[in-house]
C-alpha positions as CSV (number, residue, x, y, z in Angstrom):
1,X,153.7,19.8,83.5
2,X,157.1,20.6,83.1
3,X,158.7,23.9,84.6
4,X,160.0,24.4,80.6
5,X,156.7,23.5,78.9
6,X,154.7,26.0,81.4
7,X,157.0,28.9,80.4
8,X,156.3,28.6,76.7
9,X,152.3,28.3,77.7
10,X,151.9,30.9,80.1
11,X,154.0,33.8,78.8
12,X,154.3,34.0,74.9
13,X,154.7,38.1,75.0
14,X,157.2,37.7,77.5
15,X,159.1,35.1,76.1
16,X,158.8,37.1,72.8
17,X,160.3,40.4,74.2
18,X,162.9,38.1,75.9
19,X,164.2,36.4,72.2
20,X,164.1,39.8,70.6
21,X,166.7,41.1,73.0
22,X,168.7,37.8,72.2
23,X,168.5,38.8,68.5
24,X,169.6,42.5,69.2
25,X,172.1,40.8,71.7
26,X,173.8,39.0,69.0
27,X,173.5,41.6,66.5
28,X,175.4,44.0,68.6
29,X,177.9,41.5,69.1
30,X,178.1,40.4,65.8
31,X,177.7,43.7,63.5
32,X,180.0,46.2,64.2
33,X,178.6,49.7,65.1
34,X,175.1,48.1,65.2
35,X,175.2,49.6,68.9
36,X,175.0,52.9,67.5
37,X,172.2,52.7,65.7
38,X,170.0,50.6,68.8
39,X,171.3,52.7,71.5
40,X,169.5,55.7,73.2
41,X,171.1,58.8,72.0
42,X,169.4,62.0,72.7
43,X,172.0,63.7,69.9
44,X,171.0,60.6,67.4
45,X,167.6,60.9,68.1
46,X,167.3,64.9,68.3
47,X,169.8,65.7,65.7
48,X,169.3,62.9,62.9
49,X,165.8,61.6,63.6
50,X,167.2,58.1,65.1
51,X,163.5,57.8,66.4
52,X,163.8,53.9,66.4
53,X,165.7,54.1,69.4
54,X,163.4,54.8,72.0
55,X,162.3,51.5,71.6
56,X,165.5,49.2,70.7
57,X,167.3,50.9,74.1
58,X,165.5,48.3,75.7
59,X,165.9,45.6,73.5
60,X,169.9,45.3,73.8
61,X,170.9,44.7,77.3
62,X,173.8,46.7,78.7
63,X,175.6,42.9,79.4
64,X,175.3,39.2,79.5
65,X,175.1,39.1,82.9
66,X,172.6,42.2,82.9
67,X,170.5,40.5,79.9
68,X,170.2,37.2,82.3
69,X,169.6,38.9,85.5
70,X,166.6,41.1,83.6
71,X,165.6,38.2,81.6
72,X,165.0,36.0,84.8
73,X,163.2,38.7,86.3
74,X,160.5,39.6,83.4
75,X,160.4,36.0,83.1
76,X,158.5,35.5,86.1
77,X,156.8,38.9,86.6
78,X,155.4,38.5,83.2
79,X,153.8,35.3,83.7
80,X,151.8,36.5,86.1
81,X,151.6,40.4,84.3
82,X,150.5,39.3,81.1
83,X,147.7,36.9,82.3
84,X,146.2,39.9,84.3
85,X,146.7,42.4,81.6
86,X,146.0,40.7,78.8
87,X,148.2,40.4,76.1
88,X,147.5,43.4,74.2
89,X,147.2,45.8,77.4
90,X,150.8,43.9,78.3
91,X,152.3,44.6,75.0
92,X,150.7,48.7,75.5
93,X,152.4,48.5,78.8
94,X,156.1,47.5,77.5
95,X,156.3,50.1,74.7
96,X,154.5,52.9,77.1
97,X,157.3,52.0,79.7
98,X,159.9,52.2,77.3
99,X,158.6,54.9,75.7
100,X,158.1,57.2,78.7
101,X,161.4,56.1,80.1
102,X,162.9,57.3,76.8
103,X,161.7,60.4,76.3
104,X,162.5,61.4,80.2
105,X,166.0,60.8,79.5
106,X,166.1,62.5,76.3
107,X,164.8,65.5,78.2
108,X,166.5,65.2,81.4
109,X,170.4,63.4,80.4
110,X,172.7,66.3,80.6
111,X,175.3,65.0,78.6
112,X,174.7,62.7,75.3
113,X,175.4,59.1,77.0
114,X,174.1,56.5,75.5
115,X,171.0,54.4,77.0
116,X,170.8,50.4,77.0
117,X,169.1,48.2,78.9
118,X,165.4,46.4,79.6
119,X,166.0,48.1,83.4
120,X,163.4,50.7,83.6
121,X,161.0,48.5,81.5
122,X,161.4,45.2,83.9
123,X,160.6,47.9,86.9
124,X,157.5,49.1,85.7
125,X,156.3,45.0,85.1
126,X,157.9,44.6,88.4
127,X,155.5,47.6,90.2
128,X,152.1,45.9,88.7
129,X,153.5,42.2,89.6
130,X,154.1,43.8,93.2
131,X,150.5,45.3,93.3
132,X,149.2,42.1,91.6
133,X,150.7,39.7,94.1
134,X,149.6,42.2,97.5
135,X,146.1,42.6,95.9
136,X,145.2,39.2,95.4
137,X,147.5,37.3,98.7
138,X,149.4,35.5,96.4
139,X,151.8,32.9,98.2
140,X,155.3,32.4,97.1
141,X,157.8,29.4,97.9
142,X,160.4,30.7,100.2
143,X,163.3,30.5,97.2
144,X,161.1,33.1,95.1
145,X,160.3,35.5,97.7
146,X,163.9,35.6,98.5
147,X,164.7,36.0,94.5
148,X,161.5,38.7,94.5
149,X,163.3,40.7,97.7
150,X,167.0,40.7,96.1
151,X,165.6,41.9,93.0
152,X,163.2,44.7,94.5
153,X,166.4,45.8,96.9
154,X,168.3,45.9,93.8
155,X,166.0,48.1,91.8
156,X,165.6,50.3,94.7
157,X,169.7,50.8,95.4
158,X,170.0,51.2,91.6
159,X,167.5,54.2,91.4
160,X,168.6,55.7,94.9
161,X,172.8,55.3,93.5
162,X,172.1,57.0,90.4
163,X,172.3,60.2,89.1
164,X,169.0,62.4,89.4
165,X,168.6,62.4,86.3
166,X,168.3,58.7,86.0
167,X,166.6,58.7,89.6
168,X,163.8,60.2,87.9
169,X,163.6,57.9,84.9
170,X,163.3,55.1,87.7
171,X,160.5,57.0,89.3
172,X,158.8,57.3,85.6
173,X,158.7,53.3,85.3
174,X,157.5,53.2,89.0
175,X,154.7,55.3,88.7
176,X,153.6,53.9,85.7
177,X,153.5,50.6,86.7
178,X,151.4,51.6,89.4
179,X,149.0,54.0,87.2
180,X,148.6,50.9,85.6
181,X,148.1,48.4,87.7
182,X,145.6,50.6,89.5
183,X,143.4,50.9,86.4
184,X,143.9,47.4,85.8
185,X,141.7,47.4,89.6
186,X,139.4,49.7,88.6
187,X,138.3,48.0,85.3
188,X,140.4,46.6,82.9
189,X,140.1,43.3,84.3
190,X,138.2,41.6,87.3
191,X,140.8,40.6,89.9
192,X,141.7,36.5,89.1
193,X,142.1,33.8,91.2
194,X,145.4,33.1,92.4
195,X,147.8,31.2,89.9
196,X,147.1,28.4,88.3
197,X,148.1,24.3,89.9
198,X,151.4,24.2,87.8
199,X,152.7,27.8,88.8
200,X,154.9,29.0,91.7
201,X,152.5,30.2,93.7
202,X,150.0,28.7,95.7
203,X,146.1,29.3,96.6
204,X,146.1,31.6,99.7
205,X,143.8,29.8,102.7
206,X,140.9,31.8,102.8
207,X,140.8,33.1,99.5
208,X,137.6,32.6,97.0
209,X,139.9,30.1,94.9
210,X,140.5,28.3,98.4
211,X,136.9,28.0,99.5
212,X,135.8,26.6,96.0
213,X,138.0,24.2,95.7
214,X,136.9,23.3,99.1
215,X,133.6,23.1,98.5
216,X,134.3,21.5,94.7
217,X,135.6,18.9,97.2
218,X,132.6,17.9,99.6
219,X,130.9,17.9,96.7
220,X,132.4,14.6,95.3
């Protein structure tokens, strides 16, 4: 199977989230003083009731090159994310991030600067991917653990460069990608199997997906 055709199977709610952001992309670009209206304000949404906008912040990327980098990252977190979670507990997890993430910088922002960006949301997939991969020995080709490390070092010099304020919106997304994932442990969802044949990632020696296929093996 092709790398193309295995995107559009495994991650339809990621790949959804990713074309609404192009839409939004284009309408900002497109429309002027759309921005306005899809940017986090905490004076829009305090003042004038712009409550839309703790959701579309995260719809309309900051840049191209921001929309890409993000895009590239969800991308692959989510295709592992979304199969654990399911797709409705993935969908509750995207709004709750961006939701949360909102509302702390409503609270917290000391000065009425607009928010953009999928940045806080991408983390919070990022933490439960993270937990995900550790918890079940997933194996990664060299070239993706080196994207997975530029990307976590990035997250973690973005939050640590920031304001407090902001600091602490990282550390919203953080901890509730790990509240989740843990409850995802617990009980949402018994742990899978490492990835599928036609992923990046590759059955762990040792692991119960390992042994069976082993012993699937002697078998025939």
């Amino acid at each position: 199977m092709s790398p193309i055709r295995s995107l559009w199977i495994l991650e339809p709610i990621t790949l959804a989230f990713c074309t609404l952001s192009v839409a939004v992309l284009v309408l900002a670009y497109s429309v002027p003083g759309s921005t306005e209206f899809l940017a986090l304000s905490p004076t829009l949404t305090l003042e004038k009731g712009y409550v839309w906008q703790l959701l579309t912040y995260a719809l309309l990327p900051y840049s191209i090159l921001s929309f890409l980098i993000l895009s590239g990252l969800i991308l692959w977190f989510g295709r592992y994310v979304e199969r654990w979670l399911g797709a409705a507990r993935y969908i509750a997890l995207l709004m709750a991030a961006a939701l949360a993430c909102a509302l702390t910088y409503v609270v917290l922002a000391p000065v009425s600067v607009p928010l953009v960006g999928a940045l806080f949301v991408t983390s919070a997939v990022g933490v439960v991917f993270l937990v995900w991969s550790i918890a079940n020995r997933a194996v990664f080709r060299w070239p993706l653990k080196l994207f997975w490390l530029v990307a976590a070092a990035w997250m973690l010099y973005t939050a640590i460069a920031s304001p407090l304020y902001l600091s602490i919106v990282h550390l919203v997304a953080w901890a509730l990608g790990g509240v989740t994932a843990a409850l995802a442990i617990q009980g949402w969802r018994a742990m899978p199997s490492n990835p599928t044949p036609h992923s990046d990632a590759r059955e762990a020696p040792g692991s119960a997906g390992d042994i069976a296929a082993r012993a699937g093996g002697r078998e025939r």
